[in-house]
C-alpha positions in Angstrom: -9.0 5.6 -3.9 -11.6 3.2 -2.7 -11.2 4.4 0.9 -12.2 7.8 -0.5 -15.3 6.1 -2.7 -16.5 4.2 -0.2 -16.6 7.4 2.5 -18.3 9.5 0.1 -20.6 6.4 -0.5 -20.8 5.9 2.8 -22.0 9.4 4.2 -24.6 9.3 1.0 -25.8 6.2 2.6 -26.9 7.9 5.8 -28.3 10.9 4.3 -31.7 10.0 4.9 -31.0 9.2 8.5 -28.7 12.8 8.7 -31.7 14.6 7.7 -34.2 13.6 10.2 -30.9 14.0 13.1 -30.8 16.8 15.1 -27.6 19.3 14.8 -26.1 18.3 17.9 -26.1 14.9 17.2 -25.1 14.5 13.7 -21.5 14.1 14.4 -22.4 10.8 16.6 -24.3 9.2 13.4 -21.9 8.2 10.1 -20.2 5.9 12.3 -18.3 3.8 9.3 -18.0 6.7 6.8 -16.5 8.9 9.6 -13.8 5.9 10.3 -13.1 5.4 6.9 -12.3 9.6 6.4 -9.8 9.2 9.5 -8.3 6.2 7.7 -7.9 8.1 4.4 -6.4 11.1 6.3 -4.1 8.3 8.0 -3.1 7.2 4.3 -2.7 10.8 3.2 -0.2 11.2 6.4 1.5 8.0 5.4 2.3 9.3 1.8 3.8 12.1 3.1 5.9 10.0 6.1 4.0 11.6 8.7 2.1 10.1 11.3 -0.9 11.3 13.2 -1.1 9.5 16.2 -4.0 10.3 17.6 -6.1 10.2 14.1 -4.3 6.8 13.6 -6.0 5.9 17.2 -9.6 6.7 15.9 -9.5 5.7 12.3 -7.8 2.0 14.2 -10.4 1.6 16.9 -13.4 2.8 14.7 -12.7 0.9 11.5 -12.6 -2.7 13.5 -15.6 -1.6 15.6 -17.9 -0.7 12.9 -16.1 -2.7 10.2 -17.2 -5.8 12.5 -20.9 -4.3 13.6 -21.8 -3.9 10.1 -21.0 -7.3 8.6 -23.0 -8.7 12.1 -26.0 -6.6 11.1 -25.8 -7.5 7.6 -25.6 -10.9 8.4 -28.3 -10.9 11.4 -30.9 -9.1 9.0 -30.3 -12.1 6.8 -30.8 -14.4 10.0 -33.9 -13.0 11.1 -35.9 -13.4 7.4 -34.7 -9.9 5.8 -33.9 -10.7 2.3 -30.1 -9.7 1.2 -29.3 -8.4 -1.7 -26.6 -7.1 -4.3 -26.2 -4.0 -1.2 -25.9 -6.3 1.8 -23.1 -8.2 0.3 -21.1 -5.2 -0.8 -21.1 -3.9 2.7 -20.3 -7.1 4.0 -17.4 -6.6 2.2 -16.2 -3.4 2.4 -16.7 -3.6 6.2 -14.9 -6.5 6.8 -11.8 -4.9 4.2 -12.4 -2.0 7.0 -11.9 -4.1 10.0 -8.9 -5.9 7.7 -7.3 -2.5 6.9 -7.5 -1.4 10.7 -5.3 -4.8 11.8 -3.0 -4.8 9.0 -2.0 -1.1 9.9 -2.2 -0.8 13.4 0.6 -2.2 14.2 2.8 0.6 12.3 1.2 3.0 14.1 2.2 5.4 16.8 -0.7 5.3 19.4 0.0 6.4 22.5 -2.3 5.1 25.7 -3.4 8.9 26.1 -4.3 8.6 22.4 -6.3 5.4 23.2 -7.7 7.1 26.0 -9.0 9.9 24.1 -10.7 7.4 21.4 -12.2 4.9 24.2 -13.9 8.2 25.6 -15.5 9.6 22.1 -16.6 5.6 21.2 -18.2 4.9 24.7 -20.2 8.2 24.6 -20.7 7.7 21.0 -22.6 4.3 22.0 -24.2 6.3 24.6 -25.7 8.7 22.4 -27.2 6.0 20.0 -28.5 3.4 22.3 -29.7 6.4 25.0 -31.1 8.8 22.2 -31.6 6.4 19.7 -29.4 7.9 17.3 -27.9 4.5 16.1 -26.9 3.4 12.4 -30.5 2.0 10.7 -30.9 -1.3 11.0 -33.3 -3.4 8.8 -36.9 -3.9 10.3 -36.3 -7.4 11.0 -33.6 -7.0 13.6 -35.2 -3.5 14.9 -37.0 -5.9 18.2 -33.6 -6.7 18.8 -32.5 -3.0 19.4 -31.7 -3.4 23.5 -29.2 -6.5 22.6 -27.8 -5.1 19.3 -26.7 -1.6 22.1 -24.8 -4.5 24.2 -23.5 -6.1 21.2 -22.0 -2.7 20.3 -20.5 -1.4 23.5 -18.9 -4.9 23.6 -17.4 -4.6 20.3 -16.2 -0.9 21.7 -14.5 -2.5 24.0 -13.0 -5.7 22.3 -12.0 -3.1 19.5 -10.0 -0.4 22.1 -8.0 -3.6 23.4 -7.2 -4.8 19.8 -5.9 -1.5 19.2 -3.6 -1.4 22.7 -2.2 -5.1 22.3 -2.0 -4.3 18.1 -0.4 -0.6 18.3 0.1 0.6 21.8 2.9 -2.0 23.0 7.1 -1.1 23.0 7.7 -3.8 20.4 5.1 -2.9 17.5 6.5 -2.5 13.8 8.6 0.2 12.8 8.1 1.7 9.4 11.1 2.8 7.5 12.1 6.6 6.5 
C-alpha cells in the first residue's frame, strides 16, 4: 500500500512539470513515480509467485538510481541555502526506503543480462533526454546553476545503479525464493 500511495503521490507531484512537457517526452519525466509503479507491479507479481524479469530489471535499476538522486537533491538544496521543510524530509525518506526496497529485493530476482541490457538503454537515453532537452526532475532554484554537474551526477548514478543491479541480481548464485 505505501508503494501504491507514494506513486499516485508521486505522479501528483510532477503534474505541474507534466503539463508544461511536451507529448513525446512525458514518458521520460516521472522518473521516481514511474519506478515505484514497476516495483508495485513487481509486488503484485510476487503475490501471485510470478516473476517478471524484465519489469523486476527496471523497477531494480530505477528505484536505486532515483531513490539515491532524490535524497542528493534534497539534501544539496539544503546545502546550497534552500530552506527544507516538512516535504524535503518526507522525500528524503521515501527515496532512500526506494533505494532500500530495490537492494533488499534484487537479489530474489530473475534478471537476465539482456534484461539489464534493455534497462541500461531506456536509463541512459532517459538521462539524455533530460540533460539534452532539459526535461529533467525540478530541482529547487538554489541548485538550478548547478544543472551541467547535477546531468553528470545522474548519468553516474545510472551507471553505479545498472552494476548494483548485475552484481545484486544478475549473478548464478543470487537467492532463490521458495514456491
Amino acid at each position: 500500500m505505501i508503494n501504491v500511495l507514494g506513486t499516485i503521490y508521486g505522479y501528483i507531484w510532477y503534474g505541474d512539470q507534466l503539463a508544461q512537457t511536451p507529448t513525446h517526452f512525458i514518458l521520460f519525466v516521472p522518473d521516481s513515480p514511474t519506478a515505484s509503479l514497476f516495483f508495485v507491479f513487481v509486488l503484485v507479481a510476487l503475490i501471485y509467485k510470478k516473476q517478471i524479469p524484465l519489469i523486476e530489471a527496471f523497477a531494480a535499476v530505477t528505484l536505486i538510481k532515483y531513490g539515491i538522486w532524490a535524497v542528493a537533491m534534497n539534501i544539496g538544496a539544503g546545502l546550497v541555502g534552500d530552506p527544507l521543510n516538512w516535504k524535503n524530509y518526507m522525500l528524503i525518506a521515501s527515496h532512500a526506503g526506494m533505494a532500500l526496497q530495490a537492494i533488499l529485493y534484487s537479489p530474489y530476482f530473475r534478471i537476465k543480462t539482456w534484461h539489464l541490457l534493455i534497462v541500461a538503454i531506456w536509463t541512459l537515453m532517459n538521462d539524455y533526454i533530460d540533460y539534452v532537452f532539459m526535461m529533467h526532475p525540478w530541482v529547487s532554484r538554489g541548485l538550478n546553476p548547478y544543472i551541467g554537474q547535477i546531468g553528470f551526477f545522474t548519468l553516474g548514478l545510472s551507471l553505479f545503479s545498472i552494476l548494483a543491479v548485475y552484481l545484486l541480481a544478475v549473478r548464478k548464485n543470487r537467492f532463490m525464493l521458495t514456491r
